[in-house]
C-alpha positions as CSV (number, residue, x, y, z in Angstrom):
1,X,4.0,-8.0,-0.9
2,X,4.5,-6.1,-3.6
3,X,2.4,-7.1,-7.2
4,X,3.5,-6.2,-10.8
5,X,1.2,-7.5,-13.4
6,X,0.4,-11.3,-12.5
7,X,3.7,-11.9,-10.6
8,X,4.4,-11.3,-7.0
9,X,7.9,-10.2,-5.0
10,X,8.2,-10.7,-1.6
11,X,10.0,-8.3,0.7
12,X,13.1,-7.1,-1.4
13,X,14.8,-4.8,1.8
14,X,17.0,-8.0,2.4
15,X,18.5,-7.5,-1.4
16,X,22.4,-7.2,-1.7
17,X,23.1,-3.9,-3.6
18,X,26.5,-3.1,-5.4
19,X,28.3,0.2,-5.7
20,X,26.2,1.2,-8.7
21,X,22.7,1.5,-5.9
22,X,24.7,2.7,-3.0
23,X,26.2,5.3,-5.8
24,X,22.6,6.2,-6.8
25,X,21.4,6.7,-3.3
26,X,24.4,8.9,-2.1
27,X,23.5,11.1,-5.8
28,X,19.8,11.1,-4.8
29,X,21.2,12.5,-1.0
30,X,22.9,15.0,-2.5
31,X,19.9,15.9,-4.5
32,X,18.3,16.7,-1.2
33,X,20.7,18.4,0.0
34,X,21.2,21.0,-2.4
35,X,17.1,21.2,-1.7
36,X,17.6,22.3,1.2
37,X,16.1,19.5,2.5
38,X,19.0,17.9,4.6
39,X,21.5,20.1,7.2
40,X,25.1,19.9,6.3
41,X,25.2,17.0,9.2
42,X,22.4,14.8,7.9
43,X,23.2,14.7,4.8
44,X,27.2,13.8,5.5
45,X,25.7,11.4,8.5
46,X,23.3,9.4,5.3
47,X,25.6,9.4,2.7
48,X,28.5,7.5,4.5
49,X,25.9,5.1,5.6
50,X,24.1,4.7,2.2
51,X,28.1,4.1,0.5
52,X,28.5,1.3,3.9
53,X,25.0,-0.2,2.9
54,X,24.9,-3.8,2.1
55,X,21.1,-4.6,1.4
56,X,17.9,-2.2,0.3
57,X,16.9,-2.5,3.9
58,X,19.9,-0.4,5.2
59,X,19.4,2.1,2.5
60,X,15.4,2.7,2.3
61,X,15.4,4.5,6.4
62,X,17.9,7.1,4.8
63,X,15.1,8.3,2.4
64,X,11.9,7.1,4.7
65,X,11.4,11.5,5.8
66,X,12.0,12.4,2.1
67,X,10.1,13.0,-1.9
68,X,10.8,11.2,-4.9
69,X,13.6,10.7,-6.0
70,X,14.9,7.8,-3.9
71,X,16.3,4.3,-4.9
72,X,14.4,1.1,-4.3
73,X,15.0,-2.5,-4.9
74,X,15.4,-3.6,-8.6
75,X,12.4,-5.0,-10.2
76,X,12.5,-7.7,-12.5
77,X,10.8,-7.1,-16.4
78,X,10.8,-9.8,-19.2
79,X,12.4,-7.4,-21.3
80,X,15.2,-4.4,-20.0
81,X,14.4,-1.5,-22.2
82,X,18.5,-1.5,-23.8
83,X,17.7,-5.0,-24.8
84,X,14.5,-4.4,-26.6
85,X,14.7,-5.3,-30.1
86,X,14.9,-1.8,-32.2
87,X,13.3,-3.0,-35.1
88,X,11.2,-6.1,-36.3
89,X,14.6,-8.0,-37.6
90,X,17.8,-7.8,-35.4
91,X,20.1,-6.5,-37.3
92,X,23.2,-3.8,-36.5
93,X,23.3,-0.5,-37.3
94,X,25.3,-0.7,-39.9
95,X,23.3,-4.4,-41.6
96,X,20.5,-1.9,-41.0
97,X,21.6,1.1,-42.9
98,X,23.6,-1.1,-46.3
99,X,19.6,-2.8,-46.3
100,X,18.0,0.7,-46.3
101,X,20.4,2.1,-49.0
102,X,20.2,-0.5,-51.8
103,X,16.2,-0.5,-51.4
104,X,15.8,2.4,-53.3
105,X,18.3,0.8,-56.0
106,X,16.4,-3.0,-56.0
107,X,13.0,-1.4,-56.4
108,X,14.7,1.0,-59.2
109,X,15.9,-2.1,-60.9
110,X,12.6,-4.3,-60.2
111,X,10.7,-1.6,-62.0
112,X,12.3,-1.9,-64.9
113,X,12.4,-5.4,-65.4
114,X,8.8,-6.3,-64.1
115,X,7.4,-3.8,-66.8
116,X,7.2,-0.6,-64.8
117,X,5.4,-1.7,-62.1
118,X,5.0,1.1,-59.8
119,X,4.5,-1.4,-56.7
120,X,7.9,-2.0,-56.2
121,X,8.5,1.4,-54.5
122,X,6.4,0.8,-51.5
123,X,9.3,-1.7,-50.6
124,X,11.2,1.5,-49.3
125,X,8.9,2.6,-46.5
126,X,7.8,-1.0,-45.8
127,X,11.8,-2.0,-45.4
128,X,12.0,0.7,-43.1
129,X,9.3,-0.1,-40.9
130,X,10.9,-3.7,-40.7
131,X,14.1,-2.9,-40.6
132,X,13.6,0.6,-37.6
133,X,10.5,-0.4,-36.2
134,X,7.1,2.1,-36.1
135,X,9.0,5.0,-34.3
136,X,11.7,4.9,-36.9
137,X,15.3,6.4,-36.5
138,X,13.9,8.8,-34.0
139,X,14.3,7.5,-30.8
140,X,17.0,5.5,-31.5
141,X,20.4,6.3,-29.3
142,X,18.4,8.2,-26.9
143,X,19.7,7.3,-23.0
């Protein structure tokens, strides 16, 4: 059995696939190939099996005599990575960005009227942090 964290998956080779995984494994073939690690033969014998595959366990003997990179059965996480909230508040891009603009302009205004208390600025960064998260802009976009 294979363990991830606390929670435990039994034998996954028995998993349907869909064109997307036998897609991927026919790629990762190809990487080989142009390794040099397959002949012309092997690699045109795998690759029509991998796109007839119906479950992990007729893919995974294709790649059992070969290095990373190879596919493998999908692996279930409490959160995918493209559904991970960007920032502390979900918001869209655009919400996001009209929230970040007028900050600048409220704490402007909020100085002024709260006698020039200088506080009010440190509502720019700390919007930001709520609004983009710790790593900020940055990373966002990236696939």
């Amino acid at each position: 059995m294979d363990q991830i964290g606390d929670h435990q998956f039994g034998d996954t080779g028995g998993q349907r696939i869909g064109s997307d995984e036998r897609d991927l494994a026919v790629t990762q073939l190809q990487h080989h190939y142009q390794a040099g690690r397959l002949t012309p033969e092997e690699y045109e014998d795998r690759s029509v099996r991998a796109s007839r595959a119906q479950t992990w366990a007729d893919i995974t003997p294709h790649f059992a005599d070969l290095p990373e990179p190879r596919p493998g059965p999908v692996r279930v996480s409490l959160v995918a990575p493209e559904q991970a909230p960007q920032g502390l508040v979900p918001l869209s891009d655009r919400a996001r960005e009209t929230v970040m603009a007028l900050t600048p302009l409220v704490a402007l205004i909020l100085f002024f009227v709260t006698d020039l208390t200088w506080y009010w600025f440190l509502a720019i960064p700390i919007v930001g942090i709520v609004l983009y998260g710790p790593e900020g802009r940055r990373h966002r976009g990236r696939r």
